[in-house]
C-alpha positions as CSV (number, residue, x, y, z in Angstrom):
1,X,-188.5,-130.2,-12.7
2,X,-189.7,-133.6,-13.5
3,X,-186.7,-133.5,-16.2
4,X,-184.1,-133.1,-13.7
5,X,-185.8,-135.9,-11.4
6,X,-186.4,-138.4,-14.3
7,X,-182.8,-138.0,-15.3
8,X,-181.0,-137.9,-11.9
9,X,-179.4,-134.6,-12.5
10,X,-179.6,-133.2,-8.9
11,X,-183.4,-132.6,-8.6
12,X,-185.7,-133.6,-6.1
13,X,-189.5,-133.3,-5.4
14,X,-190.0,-130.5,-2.9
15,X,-192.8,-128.8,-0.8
16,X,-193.5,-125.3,-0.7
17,X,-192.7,-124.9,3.0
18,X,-189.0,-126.8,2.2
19,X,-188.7,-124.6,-0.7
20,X,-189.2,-121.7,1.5
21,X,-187.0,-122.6,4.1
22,X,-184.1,-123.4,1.8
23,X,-184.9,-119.6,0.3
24,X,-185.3,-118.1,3.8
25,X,-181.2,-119.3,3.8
26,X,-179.9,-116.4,1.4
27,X,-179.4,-113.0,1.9
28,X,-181.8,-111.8,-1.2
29,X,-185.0,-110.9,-2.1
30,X,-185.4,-111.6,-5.7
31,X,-186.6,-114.9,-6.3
32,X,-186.7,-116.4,-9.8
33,X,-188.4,-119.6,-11.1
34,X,-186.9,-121.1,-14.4
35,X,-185.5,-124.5,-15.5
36,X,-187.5,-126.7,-17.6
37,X,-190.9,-125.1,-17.7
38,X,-192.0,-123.8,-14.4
39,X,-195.6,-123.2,-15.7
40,X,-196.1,-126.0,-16.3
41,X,-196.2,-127.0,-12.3
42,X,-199.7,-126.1,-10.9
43,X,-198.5,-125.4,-7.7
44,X,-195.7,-122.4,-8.9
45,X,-198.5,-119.7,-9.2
46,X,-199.3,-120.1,-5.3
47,X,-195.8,-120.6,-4.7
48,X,-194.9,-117.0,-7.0
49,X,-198.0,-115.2,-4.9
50,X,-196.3,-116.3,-1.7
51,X,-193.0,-115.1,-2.2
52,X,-195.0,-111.6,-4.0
53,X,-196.7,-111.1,-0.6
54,X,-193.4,-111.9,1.4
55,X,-191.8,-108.2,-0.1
56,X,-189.8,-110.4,-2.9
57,X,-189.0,-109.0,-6.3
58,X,-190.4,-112.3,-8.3
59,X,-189.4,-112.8,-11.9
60,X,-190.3,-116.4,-14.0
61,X,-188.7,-117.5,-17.4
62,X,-191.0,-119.1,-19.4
63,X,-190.5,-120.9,-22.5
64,X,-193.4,-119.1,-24.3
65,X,-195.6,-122.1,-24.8
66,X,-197.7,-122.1,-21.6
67,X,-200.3,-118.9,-21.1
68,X,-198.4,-116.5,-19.2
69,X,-201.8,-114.4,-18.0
70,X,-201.8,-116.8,-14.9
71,X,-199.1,-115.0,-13.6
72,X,-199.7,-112.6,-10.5
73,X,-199.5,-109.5,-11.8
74,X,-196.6,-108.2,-9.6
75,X,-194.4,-111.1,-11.2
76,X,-192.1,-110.0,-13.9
77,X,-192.7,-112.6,-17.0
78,X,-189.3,-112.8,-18.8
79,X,-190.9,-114.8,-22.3
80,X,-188.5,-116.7,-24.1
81,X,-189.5,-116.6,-27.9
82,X,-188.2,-119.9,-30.3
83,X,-186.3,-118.2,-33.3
84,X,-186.1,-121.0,-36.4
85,X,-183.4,-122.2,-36.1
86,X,-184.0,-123.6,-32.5
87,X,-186.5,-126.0,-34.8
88,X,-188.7,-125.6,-31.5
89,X,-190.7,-122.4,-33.3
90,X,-194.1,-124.1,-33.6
91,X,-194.3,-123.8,-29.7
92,X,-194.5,-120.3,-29.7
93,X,-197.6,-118.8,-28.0
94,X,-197.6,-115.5,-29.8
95,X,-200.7,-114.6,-27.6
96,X,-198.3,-113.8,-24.9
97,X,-196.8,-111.0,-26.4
98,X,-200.2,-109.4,-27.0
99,X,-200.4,-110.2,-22.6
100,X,-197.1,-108.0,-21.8
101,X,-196.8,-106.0,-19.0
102,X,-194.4,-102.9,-18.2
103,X,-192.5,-104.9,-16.2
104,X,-192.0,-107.6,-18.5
105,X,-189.3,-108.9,-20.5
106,X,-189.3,-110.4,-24.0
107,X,-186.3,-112.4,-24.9
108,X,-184.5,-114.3,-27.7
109,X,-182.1,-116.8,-27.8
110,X,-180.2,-116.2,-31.9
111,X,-178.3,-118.7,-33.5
112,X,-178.0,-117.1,-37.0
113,X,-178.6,-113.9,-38.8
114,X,-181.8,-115.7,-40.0
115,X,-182.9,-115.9,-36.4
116,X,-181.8,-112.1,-36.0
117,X,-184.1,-111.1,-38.5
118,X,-186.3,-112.9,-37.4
119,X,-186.5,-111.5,-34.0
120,X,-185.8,-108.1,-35.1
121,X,-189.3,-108.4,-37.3
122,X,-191.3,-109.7,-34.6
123,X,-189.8,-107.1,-32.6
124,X,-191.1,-104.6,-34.9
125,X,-194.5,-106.1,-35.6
126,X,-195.3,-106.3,-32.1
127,X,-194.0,-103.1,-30.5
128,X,-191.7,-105.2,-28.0
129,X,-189.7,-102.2,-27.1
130,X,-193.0,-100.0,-26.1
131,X,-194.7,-102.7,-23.9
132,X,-192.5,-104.4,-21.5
133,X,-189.3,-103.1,-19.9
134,X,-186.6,-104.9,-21.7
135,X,-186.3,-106.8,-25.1
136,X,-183.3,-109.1,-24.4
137,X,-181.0,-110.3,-27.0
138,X,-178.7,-113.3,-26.3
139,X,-176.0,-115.4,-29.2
140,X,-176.9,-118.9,-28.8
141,X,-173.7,-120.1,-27.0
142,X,-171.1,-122.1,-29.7
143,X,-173.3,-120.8,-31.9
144,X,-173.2,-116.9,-32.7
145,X,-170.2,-115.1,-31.5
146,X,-171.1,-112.8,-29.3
147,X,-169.2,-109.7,-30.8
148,X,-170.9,-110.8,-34.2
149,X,-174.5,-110.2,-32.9
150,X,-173.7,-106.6,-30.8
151,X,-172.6,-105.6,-34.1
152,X,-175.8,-106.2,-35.8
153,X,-177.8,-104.7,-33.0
154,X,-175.5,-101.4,-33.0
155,X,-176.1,-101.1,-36.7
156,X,-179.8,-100.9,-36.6
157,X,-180.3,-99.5,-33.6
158,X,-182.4,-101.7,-32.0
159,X,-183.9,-100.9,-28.9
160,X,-182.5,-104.3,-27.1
161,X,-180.4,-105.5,-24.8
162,X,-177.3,-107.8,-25.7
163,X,-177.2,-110.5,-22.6
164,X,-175.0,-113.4,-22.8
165,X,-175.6,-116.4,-21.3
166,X,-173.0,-116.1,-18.4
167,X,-173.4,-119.4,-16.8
168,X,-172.0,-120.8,-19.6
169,X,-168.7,-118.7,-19.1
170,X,-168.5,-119.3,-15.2
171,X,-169.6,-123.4,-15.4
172,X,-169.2,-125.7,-18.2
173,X,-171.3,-125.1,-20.9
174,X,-172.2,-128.5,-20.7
175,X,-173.6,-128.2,-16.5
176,X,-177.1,-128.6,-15.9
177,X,-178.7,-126.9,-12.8
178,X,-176.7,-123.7,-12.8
């Protein structure tokens, strides 16, 4: 990302061909595109089609500010939605969720129970559950204890699932670029 260049954090400008040769190097085929806001880079949509029509499983996480619907349909959209107290709320694109696909995933970073409830209404209001394949629930990391926020979810029954953000247990939480 431009982010990562600007600051000197490891990125670097790269074409599509080096991109797909450095891919080409590991034994997968799920590629995803994250970090910063991938779409907000023109050239990822051609670049997500490629690696569709390759035979890759292709999944993007997106902020939730930029239009999603540009997305090749065979790409799995993982929305990430801005509960309050992130303060970066106003971003959301709530159009998005109205956009989901079967195959999509909806998720929320929480900080507080304020941000639980949050999420657990927009969750209801939109039908999350019933219109893309997972609803992901994740403790902001120093934030929420992660025991804390299972319990709330176990208690109402939501249809979600807990996910931790496990880079932040296997690097410092501090590393960028993992």
């Amino acid at each position: 990302t431009v982010y990562a260049i600007d600051r000197r954090e490891g990125g670097q400008v790269m074409t599509g061909a080096a991109i797909a040769a450095a891919v080409s190097q590991y034994p997968c085929r799920f590629v995803e595109f994250t970090g910063g806001e991938p779409l907000e880079q023109p050239a990822v949509f051609d670049l997500m089609r490629y690696y569709c029509s390759q035979g890759y499983s292709v999944a993007v996480e997106t902020g939730g500010h930029v239009d999603i619907g540009p997305c090749d349909e065979r790409v799995i959209r993982i929305v990430d939605m801005k509960c309050p107290d992130s303060r970066m709320m106003p971003l959301n694109r709530y159009e998005n969720l109205k956009i989901l696909r079967p195959h999509d995933e909806v998720k929320f970073v929480i900080a507080s129970r304020r941000d639980y409830e949050w999420s657990r209404s927009l969750l209801r209001e939109y039908r999350l559950d019933q219109h893309c394949a997972a609803v992901l629930m994740s403790p902001a990391f120093g934030q929420l204890d992660n025991r804390r926020l299972a319990e709330w979810i176990l208690a109402d029954h939501l249809p979600v699932r807990l996910q931790i953000q496990m880079h932040k247990y296997i690097w410092h939480p501090d590393t960028r670029g993992v």
